[in-house]
SEGU-999942 format. One line per field, with one value per residue: residue in one letter; x, y, z of N, C-alpha, C, O in turn. Coordinates in pm, whole numbers, plus 50000, padded with zeros to 5 digits. Layout:
BEGIN
residu	[a_...]
neast	[X_...]
nnorth	[Y_...]
nup	[Z_...]
caeast	[X_...]
canorth	[Y_...]
caup	[Z_...]
ceast	[X_...]
cnorth	[Y_...]
cup	[Z_...]
oeast	[X_...]
onorth	[Y_...]
oup	[Z_...]
end
This chain:
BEGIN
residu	[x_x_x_x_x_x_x_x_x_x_x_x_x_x_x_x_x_x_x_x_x_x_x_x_x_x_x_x_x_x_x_x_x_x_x_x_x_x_x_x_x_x_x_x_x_x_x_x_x_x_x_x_x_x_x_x_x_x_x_x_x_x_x_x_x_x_x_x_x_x_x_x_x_x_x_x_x_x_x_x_x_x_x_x_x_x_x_x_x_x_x_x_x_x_x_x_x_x_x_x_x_x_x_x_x_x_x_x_x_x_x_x_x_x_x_x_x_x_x_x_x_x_x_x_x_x_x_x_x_x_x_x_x_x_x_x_x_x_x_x_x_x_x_x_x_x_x_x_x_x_x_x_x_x_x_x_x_x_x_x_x_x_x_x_x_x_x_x_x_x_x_x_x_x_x_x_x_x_x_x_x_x_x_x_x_x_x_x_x_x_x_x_x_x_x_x_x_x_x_x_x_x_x_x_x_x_x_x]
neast	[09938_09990_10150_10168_10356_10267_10102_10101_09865_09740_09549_09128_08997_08666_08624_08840_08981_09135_09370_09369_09621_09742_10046_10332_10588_10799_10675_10420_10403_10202_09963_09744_09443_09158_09067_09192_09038_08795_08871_08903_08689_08531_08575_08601_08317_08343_08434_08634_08914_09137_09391_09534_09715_09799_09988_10235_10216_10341_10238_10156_09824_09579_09688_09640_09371_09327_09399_09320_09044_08815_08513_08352_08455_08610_08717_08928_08932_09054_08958_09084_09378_09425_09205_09197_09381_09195_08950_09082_09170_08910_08788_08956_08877_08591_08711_08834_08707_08409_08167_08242_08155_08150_08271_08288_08454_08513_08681_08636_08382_08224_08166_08109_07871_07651_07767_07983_07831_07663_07856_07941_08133_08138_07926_07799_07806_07961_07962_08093_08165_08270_08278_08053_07841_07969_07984_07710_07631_07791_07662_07473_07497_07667_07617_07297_07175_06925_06879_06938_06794_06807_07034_07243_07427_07493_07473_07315_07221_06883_06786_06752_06763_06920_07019_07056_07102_06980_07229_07437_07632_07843_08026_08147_08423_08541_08364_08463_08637_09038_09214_09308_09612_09775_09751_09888_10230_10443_10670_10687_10610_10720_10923_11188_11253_11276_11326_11372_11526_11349_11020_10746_10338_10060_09701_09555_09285_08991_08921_08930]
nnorth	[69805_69712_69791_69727_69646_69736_69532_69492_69424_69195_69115_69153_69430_69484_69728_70023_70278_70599_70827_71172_71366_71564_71680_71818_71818_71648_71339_71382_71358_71239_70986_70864_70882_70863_70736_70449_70420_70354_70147_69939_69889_69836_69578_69425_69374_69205_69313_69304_69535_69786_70000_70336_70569_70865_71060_70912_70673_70614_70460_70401_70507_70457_70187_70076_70109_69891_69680_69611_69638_69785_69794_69977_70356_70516_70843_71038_71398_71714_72065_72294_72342_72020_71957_71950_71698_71502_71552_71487_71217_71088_71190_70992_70762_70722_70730_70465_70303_70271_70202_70197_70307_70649_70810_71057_71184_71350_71689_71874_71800_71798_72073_72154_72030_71989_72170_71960_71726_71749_71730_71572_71332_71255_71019_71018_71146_71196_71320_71486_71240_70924_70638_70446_70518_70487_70208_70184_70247_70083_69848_69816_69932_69693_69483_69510_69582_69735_70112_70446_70648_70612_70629_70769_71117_71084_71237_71232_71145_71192_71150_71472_71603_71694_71528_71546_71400_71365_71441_71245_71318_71212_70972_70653_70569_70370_70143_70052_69899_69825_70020_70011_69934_69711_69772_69989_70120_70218_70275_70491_70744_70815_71107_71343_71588_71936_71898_71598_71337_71095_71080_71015_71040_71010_70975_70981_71069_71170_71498_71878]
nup	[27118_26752_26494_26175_25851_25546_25337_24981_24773_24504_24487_24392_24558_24739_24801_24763_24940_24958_25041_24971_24761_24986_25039_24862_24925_25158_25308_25529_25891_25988_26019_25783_25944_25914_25712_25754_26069_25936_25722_25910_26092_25851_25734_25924_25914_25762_25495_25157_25197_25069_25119_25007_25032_24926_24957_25007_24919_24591_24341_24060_23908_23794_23737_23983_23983_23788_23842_24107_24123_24257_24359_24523_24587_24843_24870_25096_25151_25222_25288_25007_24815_24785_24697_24435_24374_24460_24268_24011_24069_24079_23853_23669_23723_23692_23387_23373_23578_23511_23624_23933_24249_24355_24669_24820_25148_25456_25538_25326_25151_25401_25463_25271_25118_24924_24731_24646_24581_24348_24109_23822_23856_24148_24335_24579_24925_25235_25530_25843_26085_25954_25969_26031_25903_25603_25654_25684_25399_25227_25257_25176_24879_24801_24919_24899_25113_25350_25348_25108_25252_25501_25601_25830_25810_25527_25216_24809_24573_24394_24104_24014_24245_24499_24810_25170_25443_25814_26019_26200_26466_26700_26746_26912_27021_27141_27049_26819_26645_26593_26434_26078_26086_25955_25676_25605_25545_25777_25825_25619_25735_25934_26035_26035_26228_26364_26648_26659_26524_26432_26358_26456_26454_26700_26707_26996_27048_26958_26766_26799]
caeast	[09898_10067_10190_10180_10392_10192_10103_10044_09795_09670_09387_09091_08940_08544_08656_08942_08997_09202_09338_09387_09737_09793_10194_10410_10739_10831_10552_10360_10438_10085_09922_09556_09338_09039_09044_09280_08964_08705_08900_08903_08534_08468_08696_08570_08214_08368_08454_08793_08911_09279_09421_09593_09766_09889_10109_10343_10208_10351_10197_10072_09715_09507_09718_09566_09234_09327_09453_09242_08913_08728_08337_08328_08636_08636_08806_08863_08932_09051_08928_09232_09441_09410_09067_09264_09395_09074_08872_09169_09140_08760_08757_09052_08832_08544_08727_08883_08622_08258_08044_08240_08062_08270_08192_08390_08444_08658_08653_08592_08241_08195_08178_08048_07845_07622_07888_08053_07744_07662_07924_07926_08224_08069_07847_07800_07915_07953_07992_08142_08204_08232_08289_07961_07796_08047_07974_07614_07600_07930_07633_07349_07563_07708_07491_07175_07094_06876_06790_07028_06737_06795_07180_07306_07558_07477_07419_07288_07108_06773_06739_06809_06741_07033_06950_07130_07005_07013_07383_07459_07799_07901_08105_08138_08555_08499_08322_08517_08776_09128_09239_09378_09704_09853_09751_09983_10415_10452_10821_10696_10563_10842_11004_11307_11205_11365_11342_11399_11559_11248_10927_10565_10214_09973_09628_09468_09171_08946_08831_09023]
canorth	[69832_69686_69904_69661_69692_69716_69423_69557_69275_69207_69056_69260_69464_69575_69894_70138_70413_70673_70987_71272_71400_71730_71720_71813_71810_71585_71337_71419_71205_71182_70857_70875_70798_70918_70603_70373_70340_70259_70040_69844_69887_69747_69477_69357_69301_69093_69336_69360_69693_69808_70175_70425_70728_70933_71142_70830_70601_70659_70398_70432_70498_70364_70038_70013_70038_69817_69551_69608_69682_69814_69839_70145_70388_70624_70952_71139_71520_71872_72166_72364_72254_71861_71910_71913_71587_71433_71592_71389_71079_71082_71161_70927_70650_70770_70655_70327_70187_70386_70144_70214_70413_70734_70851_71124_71242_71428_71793_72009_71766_71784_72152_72223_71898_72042_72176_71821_71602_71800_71718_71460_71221_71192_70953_71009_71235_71167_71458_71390_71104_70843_70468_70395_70591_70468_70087_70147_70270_69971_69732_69895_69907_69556_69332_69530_69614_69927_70206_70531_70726_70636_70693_70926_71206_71039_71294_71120_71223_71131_71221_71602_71637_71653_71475_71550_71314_71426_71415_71223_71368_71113_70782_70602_70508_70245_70027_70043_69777_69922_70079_69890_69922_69643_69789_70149_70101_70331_70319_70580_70793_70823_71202_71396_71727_72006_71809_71462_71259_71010_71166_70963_71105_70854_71032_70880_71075_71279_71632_71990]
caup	[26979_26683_26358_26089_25727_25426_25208_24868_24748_24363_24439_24361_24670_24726_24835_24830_25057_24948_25096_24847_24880_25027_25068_24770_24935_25238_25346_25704_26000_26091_25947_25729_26056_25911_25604_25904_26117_25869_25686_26039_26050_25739_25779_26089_25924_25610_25342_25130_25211_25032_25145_24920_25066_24801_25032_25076_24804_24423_24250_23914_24010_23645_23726_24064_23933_23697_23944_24231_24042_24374_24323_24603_24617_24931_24895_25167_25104_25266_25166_24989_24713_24782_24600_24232_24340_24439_24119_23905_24083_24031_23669_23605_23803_23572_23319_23398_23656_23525_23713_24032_24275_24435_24755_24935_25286_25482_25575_25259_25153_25530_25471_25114_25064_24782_24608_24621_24544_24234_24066_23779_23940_24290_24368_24747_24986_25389_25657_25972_26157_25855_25995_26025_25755_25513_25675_25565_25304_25179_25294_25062_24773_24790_25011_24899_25227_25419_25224_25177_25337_25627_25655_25853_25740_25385_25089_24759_24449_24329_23949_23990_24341_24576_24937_25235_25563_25923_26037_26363_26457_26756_26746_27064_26978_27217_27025_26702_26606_26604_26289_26005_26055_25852_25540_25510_25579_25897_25826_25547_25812_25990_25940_26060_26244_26432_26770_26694_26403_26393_26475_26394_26579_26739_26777_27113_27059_26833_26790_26794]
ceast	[10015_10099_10228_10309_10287_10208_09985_09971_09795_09586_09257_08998_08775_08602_08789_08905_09097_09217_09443_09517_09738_09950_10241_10525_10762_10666_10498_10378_10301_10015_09739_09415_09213_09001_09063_09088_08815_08730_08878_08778_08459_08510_08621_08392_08282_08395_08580_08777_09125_09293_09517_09630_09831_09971_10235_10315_10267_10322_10108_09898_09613_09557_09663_09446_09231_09338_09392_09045_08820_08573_08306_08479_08560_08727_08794_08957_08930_08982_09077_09273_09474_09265_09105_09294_09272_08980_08961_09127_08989_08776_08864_08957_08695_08562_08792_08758_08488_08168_08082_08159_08181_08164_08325_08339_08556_08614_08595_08436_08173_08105_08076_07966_07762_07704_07960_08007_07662_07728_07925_07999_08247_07903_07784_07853_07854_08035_08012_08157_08185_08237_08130_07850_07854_08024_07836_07534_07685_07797_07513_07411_07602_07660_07349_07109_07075_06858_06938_06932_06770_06942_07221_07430_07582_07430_07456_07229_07019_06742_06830_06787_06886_06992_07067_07089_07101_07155_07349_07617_07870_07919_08181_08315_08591_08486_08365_08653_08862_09152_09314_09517_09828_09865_09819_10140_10413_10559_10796_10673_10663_10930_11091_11222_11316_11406_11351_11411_11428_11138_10813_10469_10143_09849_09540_09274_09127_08855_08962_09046]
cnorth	[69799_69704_69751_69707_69602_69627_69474_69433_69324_69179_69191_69285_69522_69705_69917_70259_70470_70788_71087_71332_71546_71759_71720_71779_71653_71530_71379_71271_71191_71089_70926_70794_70825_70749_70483_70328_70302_70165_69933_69830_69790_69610_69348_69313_69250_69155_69376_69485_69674_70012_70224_70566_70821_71023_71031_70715_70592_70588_70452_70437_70439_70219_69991_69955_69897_69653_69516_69595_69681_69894_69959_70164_70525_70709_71077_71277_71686_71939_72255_72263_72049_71819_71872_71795_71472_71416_71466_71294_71034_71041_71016_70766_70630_70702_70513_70223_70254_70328_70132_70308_70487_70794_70942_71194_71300_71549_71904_71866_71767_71916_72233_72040_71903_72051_72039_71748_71623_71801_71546_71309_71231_71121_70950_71103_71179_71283_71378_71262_70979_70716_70426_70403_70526_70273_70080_70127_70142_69833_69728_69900_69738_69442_69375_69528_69687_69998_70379_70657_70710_70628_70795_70992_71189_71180_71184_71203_71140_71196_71370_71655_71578_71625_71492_71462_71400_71371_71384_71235_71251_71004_70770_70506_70371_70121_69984_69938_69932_69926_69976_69929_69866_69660_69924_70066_70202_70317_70456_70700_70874_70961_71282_71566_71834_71936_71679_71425_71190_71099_71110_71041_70959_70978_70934_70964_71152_71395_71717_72012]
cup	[26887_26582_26268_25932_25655_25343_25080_24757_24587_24393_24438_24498_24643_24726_24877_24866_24987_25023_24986_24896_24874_25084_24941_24774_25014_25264_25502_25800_26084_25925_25876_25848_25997_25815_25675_25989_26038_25788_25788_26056_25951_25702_25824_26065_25783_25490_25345_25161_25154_25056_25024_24994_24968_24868_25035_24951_24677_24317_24170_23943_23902_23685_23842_24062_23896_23748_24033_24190_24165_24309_24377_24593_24698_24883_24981_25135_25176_25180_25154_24845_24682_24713_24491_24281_24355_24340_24037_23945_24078_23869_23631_23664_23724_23442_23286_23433_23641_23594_23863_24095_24330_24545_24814_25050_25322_25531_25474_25198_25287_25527_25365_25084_24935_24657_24541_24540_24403_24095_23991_23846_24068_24286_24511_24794_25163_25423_25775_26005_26077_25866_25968_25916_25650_25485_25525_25438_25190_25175_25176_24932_24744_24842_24959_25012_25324_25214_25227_25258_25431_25693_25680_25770_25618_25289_24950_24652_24374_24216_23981_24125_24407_24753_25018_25415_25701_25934_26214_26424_26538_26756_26850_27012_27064_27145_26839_26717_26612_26431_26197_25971_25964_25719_25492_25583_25695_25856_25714_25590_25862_25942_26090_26070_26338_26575_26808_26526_26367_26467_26379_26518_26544_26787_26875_27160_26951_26857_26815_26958]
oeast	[10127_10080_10318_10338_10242_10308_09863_10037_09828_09496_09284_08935_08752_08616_08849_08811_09171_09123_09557_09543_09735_09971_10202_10585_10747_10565_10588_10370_10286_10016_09657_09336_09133_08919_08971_09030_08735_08640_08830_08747_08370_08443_08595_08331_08221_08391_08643_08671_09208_09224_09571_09551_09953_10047_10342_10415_10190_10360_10012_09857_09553_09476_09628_09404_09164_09296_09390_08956_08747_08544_08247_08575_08483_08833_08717_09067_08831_08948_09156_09223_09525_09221_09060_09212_09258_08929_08905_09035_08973_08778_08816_09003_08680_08475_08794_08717_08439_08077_08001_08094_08289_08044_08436_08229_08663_08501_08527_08371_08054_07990_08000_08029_07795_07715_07984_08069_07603_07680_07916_07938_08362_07799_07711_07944_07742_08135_07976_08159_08089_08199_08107_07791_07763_08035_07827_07444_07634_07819_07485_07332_07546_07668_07265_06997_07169_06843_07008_06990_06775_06962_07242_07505_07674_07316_07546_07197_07052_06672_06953_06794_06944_06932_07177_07027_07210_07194_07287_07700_07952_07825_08268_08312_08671_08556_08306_08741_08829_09113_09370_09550_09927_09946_09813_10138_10341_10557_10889_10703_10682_10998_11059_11163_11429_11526_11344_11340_11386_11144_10792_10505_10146_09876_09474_09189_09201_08756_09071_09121]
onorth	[69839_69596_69677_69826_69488_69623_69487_69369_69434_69219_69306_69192_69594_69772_69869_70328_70384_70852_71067_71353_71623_71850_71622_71723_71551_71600_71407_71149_71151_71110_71006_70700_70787_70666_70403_70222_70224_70086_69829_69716_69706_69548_69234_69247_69297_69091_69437_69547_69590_70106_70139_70660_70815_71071_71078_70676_70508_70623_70524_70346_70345_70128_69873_69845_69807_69547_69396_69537_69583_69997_70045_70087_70607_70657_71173_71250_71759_71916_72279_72162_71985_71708_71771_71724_71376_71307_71360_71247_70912_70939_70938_70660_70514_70635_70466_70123_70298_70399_70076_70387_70432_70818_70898_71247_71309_71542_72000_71887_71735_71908_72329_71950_71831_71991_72019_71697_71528_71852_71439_71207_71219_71169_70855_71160_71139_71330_71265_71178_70911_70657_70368_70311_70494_70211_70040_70056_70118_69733_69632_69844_69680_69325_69285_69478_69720_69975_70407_70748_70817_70622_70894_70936_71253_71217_71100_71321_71042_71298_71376_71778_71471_71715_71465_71540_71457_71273_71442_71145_71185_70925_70850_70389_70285_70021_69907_69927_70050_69852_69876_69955_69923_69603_69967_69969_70295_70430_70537_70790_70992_70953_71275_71633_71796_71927_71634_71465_71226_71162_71144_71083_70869_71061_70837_70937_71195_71403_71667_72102]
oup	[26917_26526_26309_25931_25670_25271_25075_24675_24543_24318_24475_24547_24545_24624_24973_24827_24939_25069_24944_25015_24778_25164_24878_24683_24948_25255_25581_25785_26200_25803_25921_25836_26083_25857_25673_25964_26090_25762_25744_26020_25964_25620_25784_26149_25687_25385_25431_25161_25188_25017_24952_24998_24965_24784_25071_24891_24630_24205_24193_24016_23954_23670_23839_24098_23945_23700_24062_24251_24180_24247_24312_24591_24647_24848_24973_25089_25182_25064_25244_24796_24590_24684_24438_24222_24280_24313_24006_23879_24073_23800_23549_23621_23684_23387_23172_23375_23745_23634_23938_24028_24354_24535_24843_25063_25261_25579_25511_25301_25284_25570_25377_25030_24841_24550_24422_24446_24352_23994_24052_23876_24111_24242_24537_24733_25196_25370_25807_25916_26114_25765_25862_25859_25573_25379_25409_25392_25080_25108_25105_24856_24651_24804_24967_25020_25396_25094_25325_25318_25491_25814_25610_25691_25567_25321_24944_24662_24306_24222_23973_24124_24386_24812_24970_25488_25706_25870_26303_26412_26474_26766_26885_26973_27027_27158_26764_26803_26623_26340_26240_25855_25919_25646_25377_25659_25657_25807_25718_25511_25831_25840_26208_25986_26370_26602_26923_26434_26257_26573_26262_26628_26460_26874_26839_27245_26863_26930_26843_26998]
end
């Protein structure tokens, strides 16, 4: 497996991925796998994809828009204080890019998806296991093609009705491309702990 450094493109991407930051101080030496393998996903059937970590990132985030002008923007999202930064980067996306669509995932819409999808600056919400979900729905938005009925783990809103579709929790890691490494810096990763000067995590599987 091969850890890429980040090429911070201009050109403008379908979709960014973001992950909402939840570190104030020092960043975490575990990488954004959750955005990492659907960027690779989405990739791997033909669409731009550009990442954003805001734990390790500090770019001006209006100028990304501004530069990148991504039609979908993923945000994925704890529950806990990393919601205020997700809420901001919504509204602020809101007002830059209003004909983007927002879709978030992660653990707190995983959790509260109502609460989420109710909300004027969401457009979408995905529960669990989001590569594929996130594919089809990337394909329905921008290729015009399927329906979001029939996406799993998809919530959606029709007029004033909030839709939540059966959730299919398992992804066969098998048959997924490998993550998109080339698009975050792992040297940013990289942190100084009680038991070792350099210390990155590699998760080789998923689930608690």
């Amino acid at each position: 497996m091969r850890f890429g450094t980040r090429h911070i493109s201009t050109i403008m991407a379908e979709i960014l991925l973001i992950n909402a930051k939840s570190w104030t101080q020092r960043p975490p030496a575990y990488l954004a796998y959750g955005i990492l393998w659907i960027a690779g996903l989405l990739r791997s059937k033909g669409f731009s994809v550009s990442l954003l970590d805001r734990n390790v990132d500090h770019r001006g985030f209006k100028q990304v828009l501004i530069s990148e002008k991504p039609k979908v923007i993923g945000i994925s999202c704890l529950t806990g204080p990393v919601i205020n930064d997700a809420i901001l980067l919504s509204k602020v996306i809101r007002s830059v890019l209003d004909e983007a669509v927002i879709v978030w995932g992660g653990i707190h819409p995983t959790i509260f998806p109502s609460d989420v999808l109710k909300q004027t600056y969401v457009d979408y919400v995905i529960r669990g296991e989001g590569e594929f979900p996130f594919l089809e729905l990337a394909q329905y938005i921008l290729l015009k093609q399927g329906s979001p009925d029939n996406i799993p783990n998809l919530g959606y809103k029709r007029q004033e009705e909030l839709i939540l579709n059966e959730n299919r929790e398992f992804v066969d890691l098998n048959i997924l491309p490998n993550p998109a490494w080339d698009l975050v810096d792992i040297s940013k990763y990289v942190q100084q702990k009680f038991y070792s000067n350099k210390v990155i995590t590699l998760n080789t599987s998923r689930g608690c």
